[in-house]
MARGUDO-491813 format. One record per residue (C-alpha): residue number from 1; residue in one letter; chain; x, z, y. Coordinates in Angstrom, 1 decimal. Each point is the difference from the previous one (the first is absolute). Layout:
+-----+--------+--------+--------+--------+--------+
: num : residu : chaine :      u :      w :      v :
+-----+--------+--------+--------+--------+--------+
: NUM :      A :      A :      X :      Z :      Y :
...
+-----+--------+--------+--------+--------+--------+
END
This chain:
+-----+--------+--------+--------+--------+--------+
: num : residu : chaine :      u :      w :      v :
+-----+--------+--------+--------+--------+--------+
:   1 :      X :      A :   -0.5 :   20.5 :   23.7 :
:   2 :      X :      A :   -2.4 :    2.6 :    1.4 :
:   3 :      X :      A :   -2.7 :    0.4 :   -2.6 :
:   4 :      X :      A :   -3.8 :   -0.9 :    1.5 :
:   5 :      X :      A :   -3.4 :    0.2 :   -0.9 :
:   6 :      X :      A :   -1.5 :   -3.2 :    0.2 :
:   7 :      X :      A :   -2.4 :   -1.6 :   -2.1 :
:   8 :      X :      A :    0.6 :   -2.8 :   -1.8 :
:   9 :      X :      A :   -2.4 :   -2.4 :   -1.7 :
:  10 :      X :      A :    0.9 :    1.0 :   -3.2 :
:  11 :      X :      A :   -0.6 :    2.8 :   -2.1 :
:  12 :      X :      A :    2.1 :    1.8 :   -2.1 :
:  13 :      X :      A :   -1.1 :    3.4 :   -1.7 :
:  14 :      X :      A :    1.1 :    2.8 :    1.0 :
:  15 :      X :      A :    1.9 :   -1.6 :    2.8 :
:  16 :      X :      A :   -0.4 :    0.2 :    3.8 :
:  17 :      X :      A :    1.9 :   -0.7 :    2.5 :
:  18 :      X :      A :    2.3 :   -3.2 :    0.1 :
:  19 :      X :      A :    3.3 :    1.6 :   -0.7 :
:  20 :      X :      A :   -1.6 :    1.8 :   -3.2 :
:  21 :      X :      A :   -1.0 :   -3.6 :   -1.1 :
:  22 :      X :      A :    3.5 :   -1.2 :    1.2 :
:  23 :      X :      A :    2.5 :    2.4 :   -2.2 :
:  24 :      X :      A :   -3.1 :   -1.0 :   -2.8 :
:  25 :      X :      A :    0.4 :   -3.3 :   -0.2 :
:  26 :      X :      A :    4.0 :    0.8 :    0.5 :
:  27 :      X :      A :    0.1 :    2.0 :   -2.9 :
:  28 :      X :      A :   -1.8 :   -2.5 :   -2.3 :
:  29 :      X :      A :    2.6 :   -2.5 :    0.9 :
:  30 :      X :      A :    2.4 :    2.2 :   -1.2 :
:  31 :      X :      A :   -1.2 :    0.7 :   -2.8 :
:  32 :      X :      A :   -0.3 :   -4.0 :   -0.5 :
:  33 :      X :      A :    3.5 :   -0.5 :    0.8 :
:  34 :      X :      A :    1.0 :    2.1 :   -3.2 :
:  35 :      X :      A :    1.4 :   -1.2 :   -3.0 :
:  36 :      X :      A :   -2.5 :    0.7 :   -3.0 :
:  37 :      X :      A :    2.7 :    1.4 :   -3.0 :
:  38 :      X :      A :    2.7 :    2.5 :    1.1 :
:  39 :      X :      A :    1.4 :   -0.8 :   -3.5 :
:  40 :      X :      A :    0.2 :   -3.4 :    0.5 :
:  41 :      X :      A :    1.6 :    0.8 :    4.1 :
:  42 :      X :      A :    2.5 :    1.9 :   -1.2 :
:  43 :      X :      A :    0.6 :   -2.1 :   -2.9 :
:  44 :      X :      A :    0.4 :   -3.0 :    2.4 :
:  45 :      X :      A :    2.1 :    2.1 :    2.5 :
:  46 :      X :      A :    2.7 :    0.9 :   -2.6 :
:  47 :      X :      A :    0.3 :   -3.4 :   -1.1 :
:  48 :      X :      A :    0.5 :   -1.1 :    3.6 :
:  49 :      X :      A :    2.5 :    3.2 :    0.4 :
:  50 :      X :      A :    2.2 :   -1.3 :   -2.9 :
:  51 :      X :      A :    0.3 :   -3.5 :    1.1 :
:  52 :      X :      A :    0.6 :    1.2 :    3.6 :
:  53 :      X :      A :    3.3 :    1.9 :   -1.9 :
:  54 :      X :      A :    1.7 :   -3.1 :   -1.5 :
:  55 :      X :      A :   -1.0 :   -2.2 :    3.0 :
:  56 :      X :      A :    1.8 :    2.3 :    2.2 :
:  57 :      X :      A :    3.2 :   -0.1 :   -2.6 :
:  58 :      X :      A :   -0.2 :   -3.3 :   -0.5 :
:  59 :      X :      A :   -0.4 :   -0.8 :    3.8 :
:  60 :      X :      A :   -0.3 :   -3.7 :   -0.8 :
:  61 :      X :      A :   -2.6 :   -1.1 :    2.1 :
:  62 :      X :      A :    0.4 :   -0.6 :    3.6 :
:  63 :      X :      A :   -1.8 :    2.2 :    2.8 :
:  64 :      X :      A :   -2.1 :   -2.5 :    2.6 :
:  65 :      X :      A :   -0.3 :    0.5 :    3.4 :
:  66 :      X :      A :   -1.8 :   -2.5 :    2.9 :
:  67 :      X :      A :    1.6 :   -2.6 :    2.0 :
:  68 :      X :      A :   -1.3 :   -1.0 :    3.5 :
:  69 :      X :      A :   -1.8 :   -3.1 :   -1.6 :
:  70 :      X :      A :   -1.6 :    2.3 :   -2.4 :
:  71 :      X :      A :   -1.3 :    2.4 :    2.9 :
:  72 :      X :      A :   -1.1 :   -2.7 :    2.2 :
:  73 :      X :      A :   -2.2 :   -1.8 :   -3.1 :
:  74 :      X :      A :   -1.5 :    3.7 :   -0.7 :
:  75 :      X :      A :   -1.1 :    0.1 :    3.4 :
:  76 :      X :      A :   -1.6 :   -3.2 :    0.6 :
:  77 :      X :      A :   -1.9 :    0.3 :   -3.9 :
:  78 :      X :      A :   -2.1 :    2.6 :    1.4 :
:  79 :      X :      A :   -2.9 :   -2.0 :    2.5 :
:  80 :      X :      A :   -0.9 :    0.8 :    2.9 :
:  81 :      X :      A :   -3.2 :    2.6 :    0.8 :
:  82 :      X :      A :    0.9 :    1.6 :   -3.3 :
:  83 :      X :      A :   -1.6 :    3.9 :    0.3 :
:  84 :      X :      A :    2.8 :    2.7 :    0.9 :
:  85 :      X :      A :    0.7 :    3.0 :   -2.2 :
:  86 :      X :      A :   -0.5 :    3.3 :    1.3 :
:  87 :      X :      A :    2.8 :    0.0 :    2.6 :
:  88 :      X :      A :   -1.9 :   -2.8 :    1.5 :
:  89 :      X :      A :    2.9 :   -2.5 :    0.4 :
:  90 :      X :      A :   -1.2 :   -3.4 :   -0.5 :
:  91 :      X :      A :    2.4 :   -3.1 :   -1.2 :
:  92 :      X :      A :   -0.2 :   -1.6 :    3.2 :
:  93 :      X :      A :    2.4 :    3.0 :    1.4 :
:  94 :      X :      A :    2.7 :   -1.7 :   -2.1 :
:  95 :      X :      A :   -1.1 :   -3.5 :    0.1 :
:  96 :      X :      A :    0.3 :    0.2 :    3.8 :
:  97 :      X :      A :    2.7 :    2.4 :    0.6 :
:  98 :      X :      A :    3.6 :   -0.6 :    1.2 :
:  99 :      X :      A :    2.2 :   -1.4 :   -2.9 :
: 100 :      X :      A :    2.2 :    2.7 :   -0.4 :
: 101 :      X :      A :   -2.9 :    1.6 :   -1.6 :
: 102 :      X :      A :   -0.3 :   -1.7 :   -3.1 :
: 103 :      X :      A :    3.8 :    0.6 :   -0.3 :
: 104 :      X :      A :   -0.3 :    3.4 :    0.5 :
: 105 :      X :      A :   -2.8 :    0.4 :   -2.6 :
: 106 :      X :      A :    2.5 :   -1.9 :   -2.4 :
: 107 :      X :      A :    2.4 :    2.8 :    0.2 :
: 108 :      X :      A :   -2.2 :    2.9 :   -0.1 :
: 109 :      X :      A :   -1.6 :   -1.8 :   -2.9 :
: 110 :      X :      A :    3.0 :   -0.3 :   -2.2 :
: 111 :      X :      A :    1.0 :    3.9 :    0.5 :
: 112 :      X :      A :   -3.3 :    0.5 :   -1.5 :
: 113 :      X :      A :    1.4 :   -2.4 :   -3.1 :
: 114 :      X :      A :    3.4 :    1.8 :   -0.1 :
: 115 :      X :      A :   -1.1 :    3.8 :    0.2 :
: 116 :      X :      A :   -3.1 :   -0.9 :   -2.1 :
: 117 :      X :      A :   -2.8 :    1.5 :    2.3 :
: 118 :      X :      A :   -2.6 :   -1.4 :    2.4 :
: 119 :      X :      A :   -2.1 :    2.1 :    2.6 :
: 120 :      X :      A :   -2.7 :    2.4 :   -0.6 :
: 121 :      X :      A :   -2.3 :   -2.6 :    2.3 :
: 122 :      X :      A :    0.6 :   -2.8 :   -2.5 :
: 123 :      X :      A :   -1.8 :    1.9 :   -2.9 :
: 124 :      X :      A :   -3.0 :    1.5 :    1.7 :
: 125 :      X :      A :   -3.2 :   -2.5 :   -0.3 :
: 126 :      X :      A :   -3.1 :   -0.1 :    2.2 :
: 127 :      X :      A :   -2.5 :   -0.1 :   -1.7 :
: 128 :      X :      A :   -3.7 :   -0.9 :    1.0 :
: 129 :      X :      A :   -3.0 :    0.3 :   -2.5 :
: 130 :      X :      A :   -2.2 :   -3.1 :   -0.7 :
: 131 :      X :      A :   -3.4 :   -0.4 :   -1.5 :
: 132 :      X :      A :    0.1 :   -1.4 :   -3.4 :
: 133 :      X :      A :   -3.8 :   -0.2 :    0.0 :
: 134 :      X :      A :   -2.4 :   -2.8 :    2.0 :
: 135 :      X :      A :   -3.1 :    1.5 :    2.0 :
: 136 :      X :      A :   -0.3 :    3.3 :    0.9 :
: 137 :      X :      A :    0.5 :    3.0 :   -2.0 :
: 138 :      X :      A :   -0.2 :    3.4 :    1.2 :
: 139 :      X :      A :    1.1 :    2.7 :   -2.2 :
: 140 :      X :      A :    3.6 :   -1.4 :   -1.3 :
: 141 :      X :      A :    3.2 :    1.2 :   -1.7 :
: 142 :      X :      A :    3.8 :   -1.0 :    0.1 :
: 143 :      X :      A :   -0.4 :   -2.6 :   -2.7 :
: 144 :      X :      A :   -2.3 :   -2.0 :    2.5 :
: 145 :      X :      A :    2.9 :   -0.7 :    1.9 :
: 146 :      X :      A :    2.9 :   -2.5 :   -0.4 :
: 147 :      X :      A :    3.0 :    1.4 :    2.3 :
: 148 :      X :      A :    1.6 :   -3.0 :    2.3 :
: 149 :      X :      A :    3.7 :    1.1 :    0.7 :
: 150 :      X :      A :    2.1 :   -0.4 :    3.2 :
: 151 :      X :      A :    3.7 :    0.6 :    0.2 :
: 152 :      X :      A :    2.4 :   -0.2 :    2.7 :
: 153 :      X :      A :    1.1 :   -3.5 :    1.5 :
: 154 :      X :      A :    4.4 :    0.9 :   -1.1 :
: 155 :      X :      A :   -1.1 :    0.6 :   -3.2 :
: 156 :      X :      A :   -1.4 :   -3.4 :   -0.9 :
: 157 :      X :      A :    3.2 :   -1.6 :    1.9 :
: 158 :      X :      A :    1.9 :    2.0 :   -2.6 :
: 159 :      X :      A :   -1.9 :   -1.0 :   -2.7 :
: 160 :      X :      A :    0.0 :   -3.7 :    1.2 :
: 161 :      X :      A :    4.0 :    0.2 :    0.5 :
: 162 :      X :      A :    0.5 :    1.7 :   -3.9 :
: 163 :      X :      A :   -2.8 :   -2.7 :   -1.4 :
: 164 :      X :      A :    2.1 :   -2.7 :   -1.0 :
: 165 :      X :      A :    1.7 :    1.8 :   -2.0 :
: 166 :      X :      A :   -2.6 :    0.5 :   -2.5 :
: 167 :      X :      A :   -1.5 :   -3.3 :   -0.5 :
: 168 :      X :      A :    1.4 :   -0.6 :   -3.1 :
: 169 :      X :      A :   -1.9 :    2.9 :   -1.3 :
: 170 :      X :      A :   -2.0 :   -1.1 :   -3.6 :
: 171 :      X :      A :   -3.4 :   -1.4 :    0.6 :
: 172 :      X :      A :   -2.0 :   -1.5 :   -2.5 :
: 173 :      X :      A :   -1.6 :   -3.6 :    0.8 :
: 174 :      X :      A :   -3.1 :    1.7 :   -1.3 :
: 175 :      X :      A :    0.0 :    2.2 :    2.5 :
: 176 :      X :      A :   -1.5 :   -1.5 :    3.3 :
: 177 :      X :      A :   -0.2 :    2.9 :    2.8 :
: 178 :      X :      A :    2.2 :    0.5 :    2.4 :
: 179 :      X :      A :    1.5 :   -3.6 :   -0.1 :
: 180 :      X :      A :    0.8 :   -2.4 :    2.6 :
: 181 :      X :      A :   -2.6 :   -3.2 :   -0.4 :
: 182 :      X :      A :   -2.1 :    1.7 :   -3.1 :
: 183 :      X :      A :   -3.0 :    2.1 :    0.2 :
: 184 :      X :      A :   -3.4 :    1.0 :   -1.6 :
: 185 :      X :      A :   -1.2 :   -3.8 :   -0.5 :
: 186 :      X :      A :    3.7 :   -0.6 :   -1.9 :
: 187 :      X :      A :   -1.1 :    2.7 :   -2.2 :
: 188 :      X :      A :   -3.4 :   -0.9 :   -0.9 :
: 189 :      X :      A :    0.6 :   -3.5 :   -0.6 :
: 190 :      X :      A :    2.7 :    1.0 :   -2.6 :
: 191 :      X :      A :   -2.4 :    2.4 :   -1.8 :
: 192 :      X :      A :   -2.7 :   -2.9 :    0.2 :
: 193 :      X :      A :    2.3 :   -2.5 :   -1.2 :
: 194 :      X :      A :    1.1 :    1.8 :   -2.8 :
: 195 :      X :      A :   -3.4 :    1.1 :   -1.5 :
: 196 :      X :      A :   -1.0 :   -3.6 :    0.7 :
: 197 :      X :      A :    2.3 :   -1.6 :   -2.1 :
: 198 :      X :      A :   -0.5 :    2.5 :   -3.2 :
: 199 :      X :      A :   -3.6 :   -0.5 :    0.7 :
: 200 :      X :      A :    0.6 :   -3.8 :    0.1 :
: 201 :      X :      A :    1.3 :    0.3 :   -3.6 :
: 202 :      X :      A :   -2.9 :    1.9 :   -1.0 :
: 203 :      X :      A :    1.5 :    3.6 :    0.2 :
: 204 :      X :      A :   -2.5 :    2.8 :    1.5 :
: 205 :      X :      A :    2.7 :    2.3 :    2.5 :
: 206 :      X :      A :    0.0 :    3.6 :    0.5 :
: 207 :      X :      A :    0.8 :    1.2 :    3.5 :
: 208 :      X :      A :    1.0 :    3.1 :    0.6 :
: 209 :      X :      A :    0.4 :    1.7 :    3.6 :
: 210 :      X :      A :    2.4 :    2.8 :    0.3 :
: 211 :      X :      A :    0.0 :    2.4 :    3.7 :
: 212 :      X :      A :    2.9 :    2.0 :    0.5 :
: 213 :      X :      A :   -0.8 :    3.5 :    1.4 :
: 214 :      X :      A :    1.0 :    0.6 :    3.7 :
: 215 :      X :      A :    3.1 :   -2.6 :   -0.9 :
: 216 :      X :      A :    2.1 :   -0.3 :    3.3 :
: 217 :      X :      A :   -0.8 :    3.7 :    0.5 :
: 218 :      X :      A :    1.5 :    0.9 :   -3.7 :
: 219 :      X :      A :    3.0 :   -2.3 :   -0.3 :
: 220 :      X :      A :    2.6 :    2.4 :   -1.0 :
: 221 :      X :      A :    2.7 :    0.2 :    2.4 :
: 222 :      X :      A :    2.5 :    1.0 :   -2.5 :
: 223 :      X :      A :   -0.6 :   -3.3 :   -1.8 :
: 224 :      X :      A :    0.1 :   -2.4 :    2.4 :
: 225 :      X :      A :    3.3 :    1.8 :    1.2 :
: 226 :      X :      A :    1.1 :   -0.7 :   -3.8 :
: 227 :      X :      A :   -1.0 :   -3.3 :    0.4 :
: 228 :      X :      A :    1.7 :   -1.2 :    2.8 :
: 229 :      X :      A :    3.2 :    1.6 :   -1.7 :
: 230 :      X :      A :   -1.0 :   -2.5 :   -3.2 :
: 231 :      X :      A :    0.1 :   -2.7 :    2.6 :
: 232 :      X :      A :    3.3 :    0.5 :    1.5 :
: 233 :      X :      A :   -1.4 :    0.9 :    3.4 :
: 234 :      X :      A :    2.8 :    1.2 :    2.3 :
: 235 :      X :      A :    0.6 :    4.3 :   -0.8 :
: 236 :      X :      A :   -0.8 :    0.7 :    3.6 :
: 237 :      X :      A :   -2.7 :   -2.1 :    0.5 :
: 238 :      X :      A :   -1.4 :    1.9 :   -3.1 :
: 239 :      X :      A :    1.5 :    3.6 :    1.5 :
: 240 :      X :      A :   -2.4 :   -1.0 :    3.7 :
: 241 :      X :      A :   -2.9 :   -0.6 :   -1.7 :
: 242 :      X :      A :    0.0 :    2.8 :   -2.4 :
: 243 :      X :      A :    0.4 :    2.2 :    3.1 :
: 244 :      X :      A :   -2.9 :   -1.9 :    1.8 :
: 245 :      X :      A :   -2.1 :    0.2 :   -3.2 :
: 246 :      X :      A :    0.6 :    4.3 :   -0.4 :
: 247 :      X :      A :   -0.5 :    0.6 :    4.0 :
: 248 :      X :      A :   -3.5 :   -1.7 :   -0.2 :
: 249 :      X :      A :   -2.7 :    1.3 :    1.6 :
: 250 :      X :      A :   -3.3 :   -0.5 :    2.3 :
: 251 :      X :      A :   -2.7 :    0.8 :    2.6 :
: 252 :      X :      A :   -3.3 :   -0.6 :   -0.3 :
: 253 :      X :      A :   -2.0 :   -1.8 :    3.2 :
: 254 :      X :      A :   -3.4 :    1.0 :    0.0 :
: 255 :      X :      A :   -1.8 :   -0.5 :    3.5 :
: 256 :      X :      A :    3.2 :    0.1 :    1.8 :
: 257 :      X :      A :    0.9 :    3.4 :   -1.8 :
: 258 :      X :      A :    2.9 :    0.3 :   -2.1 :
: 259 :      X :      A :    0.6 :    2.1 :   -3.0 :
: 260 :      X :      A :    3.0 :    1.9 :   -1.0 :
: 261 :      X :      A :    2.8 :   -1.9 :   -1.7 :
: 262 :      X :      A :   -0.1 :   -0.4 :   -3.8 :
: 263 :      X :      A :    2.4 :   -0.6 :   -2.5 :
: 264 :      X :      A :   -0.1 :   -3.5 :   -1.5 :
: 265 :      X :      A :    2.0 :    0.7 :   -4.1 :
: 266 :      X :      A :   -1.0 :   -3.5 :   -1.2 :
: 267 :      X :      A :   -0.9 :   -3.3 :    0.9 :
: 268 :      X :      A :    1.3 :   -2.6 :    2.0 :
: 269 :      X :      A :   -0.1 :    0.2 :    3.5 :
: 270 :      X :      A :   -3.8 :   -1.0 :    1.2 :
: 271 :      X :      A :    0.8 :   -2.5 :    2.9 :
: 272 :      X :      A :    3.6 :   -0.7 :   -0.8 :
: 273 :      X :      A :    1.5 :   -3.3 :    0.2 :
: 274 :      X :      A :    1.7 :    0.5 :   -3.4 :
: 275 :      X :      A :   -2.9 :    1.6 :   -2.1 :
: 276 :      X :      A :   -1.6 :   -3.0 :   -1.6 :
: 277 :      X :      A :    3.6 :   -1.2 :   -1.0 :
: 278 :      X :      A :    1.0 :    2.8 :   -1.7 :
: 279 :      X :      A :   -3.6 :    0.7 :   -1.7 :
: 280 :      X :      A :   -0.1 :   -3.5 :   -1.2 :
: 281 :      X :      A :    3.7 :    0.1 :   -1.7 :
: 282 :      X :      A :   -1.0 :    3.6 :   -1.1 :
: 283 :      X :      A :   -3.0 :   -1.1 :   -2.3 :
: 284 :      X :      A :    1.1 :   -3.3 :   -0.8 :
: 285 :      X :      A :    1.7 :    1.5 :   -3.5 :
: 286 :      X :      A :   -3.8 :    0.0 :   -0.8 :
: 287 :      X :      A :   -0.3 :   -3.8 :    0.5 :
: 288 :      X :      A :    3.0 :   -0.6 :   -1.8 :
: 289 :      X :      A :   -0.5 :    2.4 :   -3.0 :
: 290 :      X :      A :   -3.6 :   -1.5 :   -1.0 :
: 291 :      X :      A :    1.7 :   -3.4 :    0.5 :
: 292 :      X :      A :    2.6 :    1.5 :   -3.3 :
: 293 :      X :      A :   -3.2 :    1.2 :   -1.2 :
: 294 :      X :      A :   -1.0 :   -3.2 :   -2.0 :
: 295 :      X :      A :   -4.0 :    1.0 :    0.4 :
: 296 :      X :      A :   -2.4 :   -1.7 :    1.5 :
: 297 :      X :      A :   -0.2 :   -3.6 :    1.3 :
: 298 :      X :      A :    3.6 :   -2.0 :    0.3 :
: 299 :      X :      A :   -0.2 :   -3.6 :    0.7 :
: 300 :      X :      A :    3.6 :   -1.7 :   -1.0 :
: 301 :      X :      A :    1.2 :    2.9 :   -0.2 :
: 302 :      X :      A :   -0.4 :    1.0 :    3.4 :
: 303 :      X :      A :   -2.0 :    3.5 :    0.4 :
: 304 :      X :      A :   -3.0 :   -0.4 :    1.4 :
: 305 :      X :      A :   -1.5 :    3.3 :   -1.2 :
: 306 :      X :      A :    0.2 :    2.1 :    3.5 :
: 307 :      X :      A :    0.0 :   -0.7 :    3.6 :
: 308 :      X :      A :    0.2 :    2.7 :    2.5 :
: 309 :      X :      A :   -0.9 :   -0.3 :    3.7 :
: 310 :      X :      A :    1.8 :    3.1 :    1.7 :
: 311 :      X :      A :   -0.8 :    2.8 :   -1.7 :
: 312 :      X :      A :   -3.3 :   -1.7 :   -2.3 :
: 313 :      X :      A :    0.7 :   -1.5 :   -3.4 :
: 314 :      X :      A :   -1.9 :   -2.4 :   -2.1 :
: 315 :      X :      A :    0.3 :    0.0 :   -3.6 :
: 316 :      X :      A :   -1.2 :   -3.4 :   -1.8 :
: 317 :      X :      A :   -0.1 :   -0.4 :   -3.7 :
: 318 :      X :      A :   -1.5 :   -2.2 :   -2.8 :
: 319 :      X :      A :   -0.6 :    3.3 :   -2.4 :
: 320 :      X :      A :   -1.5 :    2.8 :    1.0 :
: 321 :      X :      A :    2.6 :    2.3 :   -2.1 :
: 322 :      X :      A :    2.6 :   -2.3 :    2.0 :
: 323 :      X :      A :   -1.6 :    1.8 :    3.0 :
: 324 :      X :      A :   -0.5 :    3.5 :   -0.8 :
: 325 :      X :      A :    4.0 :   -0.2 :   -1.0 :
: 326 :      X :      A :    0.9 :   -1.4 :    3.5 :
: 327 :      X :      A :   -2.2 :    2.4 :    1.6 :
: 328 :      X :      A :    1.4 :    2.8 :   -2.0 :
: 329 :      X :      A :    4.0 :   -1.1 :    0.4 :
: 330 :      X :      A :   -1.0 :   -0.3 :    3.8 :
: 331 :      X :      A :   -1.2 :    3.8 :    0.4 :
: 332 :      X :      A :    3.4 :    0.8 :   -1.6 :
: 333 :      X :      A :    2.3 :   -2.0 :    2.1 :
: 334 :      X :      A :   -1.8 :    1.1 :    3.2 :
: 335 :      X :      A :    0.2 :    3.4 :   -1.8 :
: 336 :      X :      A :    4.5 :   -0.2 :    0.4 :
: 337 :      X :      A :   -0.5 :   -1.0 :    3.3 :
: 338 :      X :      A :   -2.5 :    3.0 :    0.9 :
: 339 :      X :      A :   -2.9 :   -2.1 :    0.5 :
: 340 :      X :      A :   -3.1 :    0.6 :   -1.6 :
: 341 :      X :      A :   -3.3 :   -2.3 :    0.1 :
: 342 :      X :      A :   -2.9 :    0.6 :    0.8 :
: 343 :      X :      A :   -2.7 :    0.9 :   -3.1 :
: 344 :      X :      A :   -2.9 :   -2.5 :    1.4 :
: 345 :      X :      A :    1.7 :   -2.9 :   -1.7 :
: 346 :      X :      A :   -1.6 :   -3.3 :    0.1 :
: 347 :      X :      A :   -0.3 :   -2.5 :   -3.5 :
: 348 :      X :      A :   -1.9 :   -3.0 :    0.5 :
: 349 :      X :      A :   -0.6 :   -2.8 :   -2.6 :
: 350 :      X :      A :    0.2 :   -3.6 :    1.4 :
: 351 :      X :      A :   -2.9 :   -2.4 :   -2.0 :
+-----+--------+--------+--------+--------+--------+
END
């Protein structure tokens, strides 16, 4: 895109012209998208690696591929109107077009399952920048934006066709985002529910709040690859999307300029249909190791000492020791997985 010189509402220092503030913001993404330990990558790669080996020995697990029925559900998931990808092919091109299309799509889609690759145009994002703040501010930065992604209308077929087979992926019942008829209410009327019944019995509860850093941007690749081999997934299913996830990259919109591509090393994909399946499976060990934990408030036995709503935990416990030792195992379990938190942690005391 021809660069231009245009001024924008915004500020940035040192920046002019809207293809300087494009590549920017592009280049923060990047450096968003980026997994925060190269010792624990690596670490996390090899362990994939090695498993990849005897799975490919073993060959005991059968490769998937997508029936007519299966394309024809993936088409009809996504709703009508939804906002095209770069290539600017909406999902009414399929819904409407002559039958043999679907059936075509079904066969190009399983050569992409058998030869393990999908196309460049399926990684590549479009991103475009929105303000994080209310009002009007002038002179702003990269971090006062929150990027809103767009991919490409074949993709999300794809990922609507290869869906099903990942439903069975672990996910706590304390974990409420990303789930079909459970939200932020669900959530918050646990946590109340909880501290009322401790404080019912005359119990003071301390409530901890725990961010994760930049956490869809930092899941690490190589784990949730490992993952889904833990799970049984099918081996090419698994080959696709580590493909997919290594090819990732995207443009930057910013008043109808687009930056250069950038590289995308971590995350899942920002848009995709499958992201908040396979970030909720990947931090769910969290959930279920504080539930082996034994700290903090059980009821019956049932752990009732974390809830997480996508990618922000609660911690709830009777003792405040109790609560510094969940907080402290949870910075080491998001730690494996390549996750930090963020420092400006929140403890409350409930009266």
């Amino acid at each position: 895109m021809k660069a231009t010189n245009s001024c924008s509402k915004y500020k940035f220092e040192n920046l002019k012209s809207d293809y300087e503030i494009a590549n920017y913001l592009a280049l923060e993404h990047s450096k968003n998208c980026s997994f925060n330990s190269a010792v624990i990558n690596e670490r996390l790669k090899l362990a994939y690696s090695t498993e990849k080996d005897l799975l490919d020995k073993s060959n005991l697990i059968e490769k998937f591929f997508i029936s007519s029925d299966v394309m024809d559900k993936a088409i009809q998931k996504i709703a009508n109107g939804t906002t095209a990808g770069h290539d600017a092919i909406s999902i009414e091109h399929f819904k409407f077009a002559h039958p043999s299309v679907p059936s075509i799509m079904k066969f190009i889609f399983n050569i992409f399952l058998q030869i393990g690759e999908v196309p460049l145009d399926f990684g590549q994002g479009l991103v475009t920048p929105i303000p994080k703040f209310k009002g009007s501010k002038k002179f702003v930065s990269s971090e006062d934006f929150r990027g809103i992604t767009v991919n490409v209308i074949p993709s999300k077929i794809f990922e609507h066709c290869i869906a099903p087979t990942l439903v069975n992926l672990p996910s706590s019942s304390r974990q409420f985002g990303f789930k079909k008829g459970a939200g932020c209410a669900n959530a918050i009327s646990c946590v109340r529910n909880t501290i009322q019944y401790f404080n019912k019995r005359g119990n003071t509860l301390s409530v901890a709040c725990v961010d994760i850093k930049k956490a869809f941007d930092k899941a690490n690749i190589w784990g949730i690859l490992r993952l889904l081999q833990q799970n049984h997934i099918a081996p090419n299913i698994i080959e696709v999307l580590k493909q997919w996830f290594l090819m990732s990259s995207a443009r930057v919109k910013w008043n109808g300029i687009l930056s250069e591509p950038v590289f995308l090393s971590s995350g899942v994909r920002q848009g995709g249909v499958l992201s908040p399946l396979l970030f909720s499976a990947y931090v769910d060990v969290v959930l279920s190791e504080l539930g082996k934990s034994s700290l903090g408030c059980f009821i019956n036995k049932r752990c009732f000492n974390s809830f997480m709503y996508a990618d922000d935990l609660i911690l709830l416990s009777i003792s405040f020791a109790d609560l510094q030792s969940l907080l402290s195992l949870s910075v080491e379990i998001f730690g494996t997985l390549d996750l930090q938190i963020n420092a400006k942690n929140r403890v409350f005391k409930n009266r």
